[in-house]
N, C-alpha and C positions, 0 to 999 in steps of 0.2 A: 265412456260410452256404455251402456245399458243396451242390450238384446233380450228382449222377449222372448221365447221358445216354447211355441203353447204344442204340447201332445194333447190334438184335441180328442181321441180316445181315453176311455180310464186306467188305464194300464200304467201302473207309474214303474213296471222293469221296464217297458220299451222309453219313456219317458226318460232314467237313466241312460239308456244305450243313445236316443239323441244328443243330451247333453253334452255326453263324451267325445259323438262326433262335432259339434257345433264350437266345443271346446279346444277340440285340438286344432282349429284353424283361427279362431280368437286371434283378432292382434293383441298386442301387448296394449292393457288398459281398457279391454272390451270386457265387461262383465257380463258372462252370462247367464239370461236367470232362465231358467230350466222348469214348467209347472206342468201339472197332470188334468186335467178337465175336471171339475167336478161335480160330472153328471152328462150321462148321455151312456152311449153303446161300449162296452171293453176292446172292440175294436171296428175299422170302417171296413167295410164290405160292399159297393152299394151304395146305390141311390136312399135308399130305406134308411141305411145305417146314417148318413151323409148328414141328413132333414135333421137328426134327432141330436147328432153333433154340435151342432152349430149354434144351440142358446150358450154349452157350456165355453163354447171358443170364446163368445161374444163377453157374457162377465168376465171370462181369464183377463181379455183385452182390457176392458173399462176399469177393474181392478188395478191391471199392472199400470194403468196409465194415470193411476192416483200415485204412485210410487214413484212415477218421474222417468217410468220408460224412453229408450229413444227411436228404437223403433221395434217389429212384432215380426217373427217370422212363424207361421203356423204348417208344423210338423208332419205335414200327412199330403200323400201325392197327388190326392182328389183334391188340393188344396179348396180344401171344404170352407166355407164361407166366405169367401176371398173378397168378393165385393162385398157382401154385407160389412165385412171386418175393415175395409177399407173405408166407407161410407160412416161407419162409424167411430175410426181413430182419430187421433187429430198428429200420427207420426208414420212414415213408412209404414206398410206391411206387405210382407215378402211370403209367395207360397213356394213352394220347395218345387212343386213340379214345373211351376214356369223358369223358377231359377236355374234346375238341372239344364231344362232342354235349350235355354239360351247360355246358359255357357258351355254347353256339348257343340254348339253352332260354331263356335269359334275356334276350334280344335278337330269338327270330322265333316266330311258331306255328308256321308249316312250315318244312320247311327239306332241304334234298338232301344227304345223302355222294355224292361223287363221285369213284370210286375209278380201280382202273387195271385188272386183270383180269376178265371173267366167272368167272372162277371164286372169284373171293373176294369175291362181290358177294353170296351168301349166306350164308357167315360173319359178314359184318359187317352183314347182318339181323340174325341171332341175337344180334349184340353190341348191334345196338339196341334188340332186342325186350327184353334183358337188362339194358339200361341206364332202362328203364320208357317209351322212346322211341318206340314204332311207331306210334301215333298222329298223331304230328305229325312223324317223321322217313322220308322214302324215302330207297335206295339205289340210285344207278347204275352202272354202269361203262363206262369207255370204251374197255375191250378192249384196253389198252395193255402190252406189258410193264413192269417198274419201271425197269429198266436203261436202257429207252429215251429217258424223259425226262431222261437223261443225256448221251444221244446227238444233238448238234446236226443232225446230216442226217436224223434218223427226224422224222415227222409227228406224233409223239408231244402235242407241244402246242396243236398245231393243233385237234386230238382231243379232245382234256382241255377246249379252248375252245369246241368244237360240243356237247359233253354238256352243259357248265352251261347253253350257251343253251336246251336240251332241257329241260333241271331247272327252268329258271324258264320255260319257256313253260307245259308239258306239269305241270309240278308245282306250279304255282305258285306256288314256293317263293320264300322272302321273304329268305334265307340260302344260302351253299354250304359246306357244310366241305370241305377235302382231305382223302380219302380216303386219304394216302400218305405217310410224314414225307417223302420225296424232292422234294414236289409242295413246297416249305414255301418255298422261294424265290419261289413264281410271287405269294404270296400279296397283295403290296402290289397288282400291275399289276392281277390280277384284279380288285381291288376295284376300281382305276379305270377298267378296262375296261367292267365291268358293271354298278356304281354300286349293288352289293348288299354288307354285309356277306359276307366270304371268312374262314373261320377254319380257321388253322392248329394243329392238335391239338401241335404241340410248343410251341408260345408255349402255347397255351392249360393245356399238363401244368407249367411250367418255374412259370407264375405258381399255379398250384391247389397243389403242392409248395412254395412258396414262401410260401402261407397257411398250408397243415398245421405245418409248422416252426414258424413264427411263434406258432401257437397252440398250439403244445408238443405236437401231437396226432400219434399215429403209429398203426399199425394194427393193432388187436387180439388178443392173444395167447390167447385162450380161444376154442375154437370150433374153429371153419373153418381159421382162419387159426392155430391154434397150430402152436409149434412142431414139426418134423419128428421123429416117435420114433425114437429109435436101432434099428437093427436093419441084419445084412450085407446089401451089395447083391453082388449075384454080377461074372465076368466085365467087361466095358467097362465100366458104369455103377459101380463100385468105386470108383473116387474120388469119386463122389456120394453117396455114404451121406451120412445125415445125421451133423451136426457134422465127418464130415472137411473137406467143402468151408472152414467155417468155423472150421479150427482155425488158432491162430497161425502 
């Protein structure tokens, strides 16, 4: 089995740091391929950021699926493109942020995302509220940039470790997920720092993708999710028309 793992930001260290989380849950015989966007924002922020993301997820996708992919898991909490990328796979694809909060479902009644920016602390409500989760999921954020927790001299984790303590005083949340596939390394220490389930939405997309496969299941071609009708796209977006991106 073959796993896509698209970092749809340019950043190919955070791109790294997924890999290794996606890796170390791997079952034996799952290859997984690990790629960096190429093109769009260094990291998502934002609605803004989100828009501009989204051509380079969509080649990674049509790319990896000339290679004989078996299914796509895309790296980033705003599971940025998610329908588009669905709509136009013809194999699973799994966003990390739906993945985390439904397997945090089956281990906590409550539970905290704990993200990195204010500003995309209400996007990823609407992806809870979306995902049927608002009842038993809050969001926080710790007002971090993403790049930061990259950055050994920023206070960045420091931060990210004062929120959860917030999330379980103040929320009485029973669980934490990362808010951030960048966050995906902290995951083991947190859990032994705070002595609460810590779930990492890229472990948690790599094994959900890794069910779908198994059970021959891929995502819906009638509806929503059918495929893209042909029709010219003007200007820039011209290599996006539907089926060019996925022509041989």
């Amino acid at each position: 089995m073959r796993i896509l793992v698209i970092n749809p930001n340019t950043t190919a260290s955070m791109t790294a740091t997924i890999a290794d989380s996606a890796r170390r849950v791997a079952a034996a015989g799952t290859e997984i391929v690990a790629v960096t966007s190429s093109m769009g924002p260094v990291s998502i922020e934002g609605y803004y950021d989100e828009v501009f993301a989204i051509p380079g997820l969509l080649k990674a996708i049509a790319e990896g699926e000339k290679t004989g992919i078996d299914a796509v898991v895309i790296a980033c909490f705003d599971d940025t493109g998610l329908d588009a990328a669905r709509a136009l796979a013809n194999v699973p694809v799994i966003g990390i942020c739906e993945a985390a909060v439904s397997a945090t479902a089956f281990i906590a009644q409550k539970f905290t995302v704990v993200t990195t920016m204010e500003r995309s602390r209400l996007p990823l409500e609407h992806l809870v509220h979306r995902y049927g989760m608002s009842s038993r999921c809050k969001v926080r954020a710790a007002d971090i940039p993403v790049l930061s927790l990259e950055d050994p001299n920023s206070n960045a984790r420091e931060r990210l470790r004062s929120e959860i303590a917030l999330a379980l005083k103040e929320d009485r949340a029973e669980a934490i997920v990362l808010g951030c596939a960048g966050m995906a390394d902290l995951t083991a220490e947190l859990r032994a720092e705070f002595g609460v389930p810590v779930v990492d939405g890229v472990a948690a997309a790599v094994k959900q993708a890794e069910s779908l496969v198994t059970m021959g299941l891929t995502t819906a071609k009638r509806g929503a999710y059918a495929t893209p009708i042909s029709k010219p796209y003007q200007g820039l977006m011209e290599a996006f028309e539907p089926g060019r991106l996925t022509e041989a």
